[in-house]
C-alpha positions as CSV (number, residue, x, y, z in Angstrom):
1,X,-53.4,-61.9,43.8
2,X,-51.0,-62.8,40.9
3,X,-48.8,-66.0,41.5
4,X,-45.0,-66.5,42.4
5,X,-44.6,-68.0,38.8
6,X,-45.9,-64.8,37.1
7,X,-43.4,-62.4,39.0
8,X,-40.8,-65.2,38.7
9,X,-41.3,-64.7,34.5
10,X,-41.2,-61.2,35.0
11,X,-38.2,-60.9,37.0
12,X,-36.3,-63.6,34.0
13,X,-37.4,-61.1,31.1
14,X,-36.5,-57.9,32.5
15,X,-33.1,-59.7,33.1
16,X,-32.8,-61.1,29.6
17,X,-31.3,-57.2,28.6
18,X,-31.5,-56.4,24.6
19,X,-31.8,-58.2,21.5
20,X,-29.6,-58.4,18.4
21,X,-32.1,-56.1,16.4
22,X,-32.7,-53.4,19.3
23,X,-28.9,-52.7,19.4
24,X,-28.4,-52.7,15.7
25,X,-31.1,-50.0,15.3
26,X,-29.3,-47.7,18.4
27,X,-26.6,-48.0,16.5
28,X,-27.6,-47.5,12.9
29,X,-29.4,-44.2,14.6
30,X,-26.0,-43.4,16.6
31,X,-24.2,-43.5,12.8
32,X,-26.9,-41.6,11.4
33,X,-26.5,-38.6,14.2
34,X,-22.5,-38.4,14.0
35,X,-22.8,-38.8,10.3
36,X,-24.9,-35.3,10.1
37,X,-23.1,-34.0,13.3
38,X,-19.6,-34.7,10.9
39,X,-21.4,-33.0,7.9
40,X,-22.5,-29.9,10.2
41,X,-18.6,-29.0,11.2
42,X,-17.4,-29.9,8.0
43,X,-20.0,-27.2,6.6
44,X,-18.8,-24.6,9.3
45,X,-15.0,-25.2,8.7
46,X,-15.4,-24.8,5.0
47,X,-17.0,-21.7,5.5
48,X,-14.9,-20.3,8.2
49,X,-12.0,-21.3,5.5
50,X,-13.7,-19.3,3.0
51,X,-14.1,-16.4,5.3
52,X,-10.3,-16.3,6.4
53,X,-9.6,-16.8,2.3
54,X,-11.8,-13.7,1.5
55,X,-10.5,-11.7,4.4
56,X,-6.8,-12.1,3.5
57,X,-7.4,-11.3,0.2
58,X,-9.6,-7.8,0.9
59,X,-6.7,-6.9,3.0
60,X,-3.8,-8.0,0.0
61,X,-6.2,-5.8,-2.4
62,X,-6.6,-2.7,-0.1
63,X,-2.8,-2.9,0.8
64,X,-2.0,-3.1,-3.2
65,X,-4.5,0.1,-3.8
66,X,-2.8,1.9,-0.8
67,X,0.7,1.9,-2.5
68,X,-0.8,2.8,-5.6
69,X,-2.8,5.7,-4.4
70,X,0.6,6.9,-2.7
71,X,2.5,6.5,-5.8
72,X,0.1,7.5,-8.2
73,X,-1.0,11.1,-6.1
74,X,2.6,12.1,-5.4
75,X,4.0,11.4,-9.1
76,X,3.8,14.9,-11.6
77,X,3.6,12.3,-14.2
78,X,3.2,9.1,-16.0
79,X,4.4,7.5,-19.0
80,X,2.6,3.8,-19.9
81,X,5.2,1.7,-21.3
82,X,2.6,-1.3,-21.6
83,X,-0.8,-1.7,-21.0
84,X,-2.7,-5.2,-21.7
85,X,-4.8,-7.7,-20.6
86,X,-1.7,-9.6,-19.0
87,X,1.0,-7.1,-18.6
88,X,1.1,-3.3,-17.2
89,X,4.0,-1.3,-17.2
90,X,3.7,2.3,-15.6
91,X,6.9,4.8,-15.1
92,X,6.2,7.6,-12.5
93,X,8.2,10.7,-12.2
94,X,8.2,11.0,-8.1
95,X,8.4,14.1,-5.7
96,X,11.4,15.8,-6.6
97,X,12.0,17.5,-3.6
98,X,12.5,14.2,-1.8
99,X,15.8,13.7,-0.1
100,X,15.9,9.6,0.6
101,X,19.5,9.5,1.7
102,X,19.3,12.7,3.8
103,X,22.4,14.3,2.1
104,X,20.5,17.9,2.3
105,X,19.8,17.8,-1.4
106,X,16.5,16.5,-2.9
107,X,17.2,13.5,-4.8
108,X,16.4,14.8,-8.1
109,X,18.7,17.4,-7.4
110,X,21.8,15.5,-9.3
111,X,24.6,17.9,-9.4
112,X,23.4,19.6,-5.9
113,X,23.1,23.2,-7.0
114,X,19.8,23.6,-5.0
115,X,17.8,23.1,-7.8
116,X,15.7,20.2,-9.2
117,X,15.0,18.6,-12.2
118,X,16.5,21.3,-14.4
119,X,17.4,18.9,-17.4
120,X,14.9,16.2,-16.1
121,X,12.7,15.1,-19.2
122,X,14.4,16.5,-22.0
123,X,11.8,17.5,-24.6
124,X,9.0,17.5,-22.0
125,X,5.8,18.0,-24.6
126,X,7.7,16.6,-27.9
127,X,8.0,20.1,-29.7
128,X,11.5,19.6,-30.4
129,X,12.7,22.3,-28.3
130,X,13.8,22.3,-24.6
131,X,11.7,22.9,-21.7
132,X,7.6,23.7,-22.4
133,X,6.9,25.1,-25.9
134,X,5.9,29.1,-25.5
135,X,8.1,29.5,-22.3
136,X,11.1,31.3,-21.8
137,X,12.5,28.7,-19.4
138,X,16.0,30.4,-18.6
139,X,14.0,34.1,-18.8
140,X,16.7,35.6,-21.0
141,X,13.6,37.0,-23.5
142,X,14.1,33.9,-25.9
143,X,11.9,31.2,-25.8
144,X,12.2,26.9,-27.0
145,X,16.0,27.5,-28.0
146,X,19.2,25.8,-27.8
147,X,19.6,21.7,-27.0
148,X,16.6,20.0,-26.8
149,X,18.2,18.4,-23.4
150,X,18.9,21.3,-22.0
151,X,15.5,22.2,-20.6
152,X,16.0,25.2,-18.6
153,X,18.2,26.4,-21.4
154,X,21.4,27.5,-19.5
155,X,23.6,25.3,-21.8
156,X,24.6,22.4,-20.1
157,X,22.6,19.3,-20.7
158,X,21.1,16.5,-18.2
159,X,22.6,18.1,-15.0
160,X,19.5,16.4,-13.0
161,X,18.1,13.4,-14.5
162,X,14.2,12.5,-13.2
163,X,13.4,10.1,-10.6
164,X,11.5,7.4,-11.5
165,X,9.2,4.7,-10.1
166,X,7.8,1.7,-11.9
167,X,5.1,-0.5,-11.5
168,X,4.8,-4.0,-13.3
169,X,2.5,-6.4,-13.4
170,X,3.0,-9.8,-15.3
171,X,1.9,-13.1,-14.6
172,X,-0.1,-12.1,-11.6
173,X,2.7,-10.3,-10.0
174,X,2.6,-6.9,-8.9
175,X,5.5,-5.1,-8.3
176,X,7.1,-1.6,-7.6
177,X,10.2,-0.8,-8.7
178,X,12.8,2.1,-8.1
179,X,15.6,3.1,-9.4
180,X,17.5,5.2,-6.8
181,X,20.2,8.5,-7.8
182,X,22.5,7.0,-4.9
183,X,25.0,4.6,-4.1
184,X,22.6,2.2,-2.1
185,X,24.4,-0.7,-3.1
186,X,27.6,0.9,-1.2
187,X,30.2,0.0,-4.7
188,X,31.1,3.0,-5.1
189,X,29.0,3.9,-8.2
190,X,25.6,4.3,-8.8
191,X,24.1,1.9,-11.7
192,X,21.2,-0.6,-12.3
193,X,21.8,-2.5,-9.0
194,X,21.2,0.7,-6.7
195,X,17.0,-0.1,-7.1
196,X,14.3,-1.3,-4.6
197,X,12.2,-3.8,-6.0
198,X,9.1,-4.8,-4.1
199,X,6.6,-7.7,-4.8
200,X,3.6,-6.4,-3.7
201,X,1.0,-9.0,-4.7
202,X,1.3,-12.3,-6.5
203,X,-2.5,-12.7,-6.8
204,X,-4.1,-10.1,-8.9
205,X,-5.9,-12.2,-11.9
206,X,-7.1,-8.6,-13.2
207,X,-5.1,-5.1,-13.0
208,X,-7.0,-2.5,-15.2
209,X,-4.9,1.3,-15.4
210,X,-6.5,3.8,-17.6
211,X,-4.3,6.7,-18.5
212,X,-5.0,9.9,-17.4
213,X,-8.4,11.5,-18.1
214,X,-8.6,15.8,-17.5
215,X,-12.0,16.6,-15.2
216,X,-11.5,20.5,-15.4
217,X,-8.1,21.4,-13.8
218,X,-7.1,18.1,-12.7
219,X,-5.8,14.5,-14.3
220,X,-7.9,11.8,-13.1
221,X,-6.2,7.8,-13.2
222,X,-8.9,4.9,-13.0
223,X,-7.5,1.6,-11.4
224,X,-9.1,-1.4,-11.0
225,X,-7.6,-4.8,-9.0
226,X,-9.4,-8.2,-8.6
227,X,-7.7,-10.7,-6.6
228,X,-8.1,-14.7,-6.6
229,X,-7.0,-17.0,-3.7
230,X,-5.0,-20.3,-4.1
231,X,-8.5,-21.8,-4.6
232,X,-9.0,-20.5,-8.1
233,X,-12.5,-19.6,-6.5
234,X,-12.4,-16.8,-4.0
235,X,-11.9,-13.3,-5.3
236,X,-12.5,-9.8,-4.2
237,X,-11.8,-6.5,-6.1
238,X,-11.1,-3.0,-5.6
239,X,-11.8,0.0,-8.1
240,X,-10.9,3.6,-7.3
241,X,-10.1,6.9,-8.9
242,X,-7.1,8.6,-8.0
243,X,-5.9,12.7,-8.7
244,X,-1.9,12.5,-10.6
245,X,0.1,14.3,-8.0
246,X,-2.5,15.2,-6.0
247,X,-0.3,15.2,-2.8
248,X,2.6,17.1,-4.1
């Protein structure tokens, strides 16, 4: 039978708690644990930062495509003003039967006689003669005669000019801009100031346009996009080809 002293000792040390040393090793371990538990969400919120980067910018790059596919399919041509590693500028000639300010009369129709785009690119295939070489545009058994603005030959010059679209890139910034046959500006008159300019992007690092390419009966346009995030890191990029006036 152990003695009253032993249990007395027992009873003292059990009382006596922790020592200096015990709880500096909990707590180096405790700094240890939130230390990794710290690096573990930092880890998941940097990615779930990346995701949300790479997500906004697929969806910036598929909404640039879209408005280029729309202008690109319904256009009857395209004239490159500049193409470089820094700077593209494209001019579209757009549906001319469209009628934007619902007057009754397509746009492109500017003097309203029902038809469209009778003087609308001058010397269309730079023959020197008016309308398309070989064609007797105003069907009077002469072909390529009078003015060389006057291309359905009837003798008056530029009664509808063309409608035209541009797209510009510079600097990283995408934008499509139109210049309108109608008084949107509501002066009285139309000029340079009746236009709708949209900024479509202002992160596409790399905008590649090829000019039109003929696959049998059809012109085929190659466009590439990449897009970088305010990061300088994340990108994405989108390449498709698109039919000229495919839509119309």
């Amino acid at each position: 039978m152990r003695s009253p002293n032993y249990q007395s000792m027992l009873i003292k040390r059990s009382e006596r708690g922790f020592t200096l040393v015990e709880i500096l090793v909990v707590v180096a371990i405790s700094g240890l644990l939130m230390l990794s538990l710290g690096n573990v969400i930092g880890n998941v919120s940097n990615t779930q930062q990346v995701v949300e980067q790479k997500t906004e910018l697929e969806r910036e790059a598929a909404f640039a495509m879209r408005r280029i596919v729309r202008v690109v399919s319904r256009a009857s041509w395209m004239t490159m003003k500049k193409n470089t590693l820094t700077k593209i500028h494209y001019d579209f000639r757009l549906d001319p039967e469209r009628d934007m300010d619902k007057n009754g009369f397509a746009d492109a129709d500017d003097d309203e006689d029902g038809q469209v785009d009778e003087d609308g690119l001058g010397d269309m295939n730079g023959d020197g003669a008016s309308g398309v070489l070989g064609v007797d545009d105003d069907g009077d058994g002469s072909v390529d005669e009078g003015n060389k603005d006057d291309d359905d030959e009837d003798g008056v010059v530029d009664e509808d000019k063309p409608e035209k679209l541009h797209l510009d890139w510079k600097n990283g910034i995408f934008k499509q801009d139109e210049k309108l046959s109608f008084d949107i500006s509501g002066n009285g008159t139309v000029g340079n100031e009746d236009k709708l300019v949209t900024i479509i992007s202002e992160r596409i690092t790399s905008f590649t346009v090829t000019t039109p390419t003929q696959t049998g009966r059809y012109a085929i346009v190659q466009v590439g996009l990449v897009l970088t995030a305010d990061d300088g890191v994340t990108t994405t990029s989108l390449n498709t080809s698109i039919r000229l006036g495919g839509r119309l």
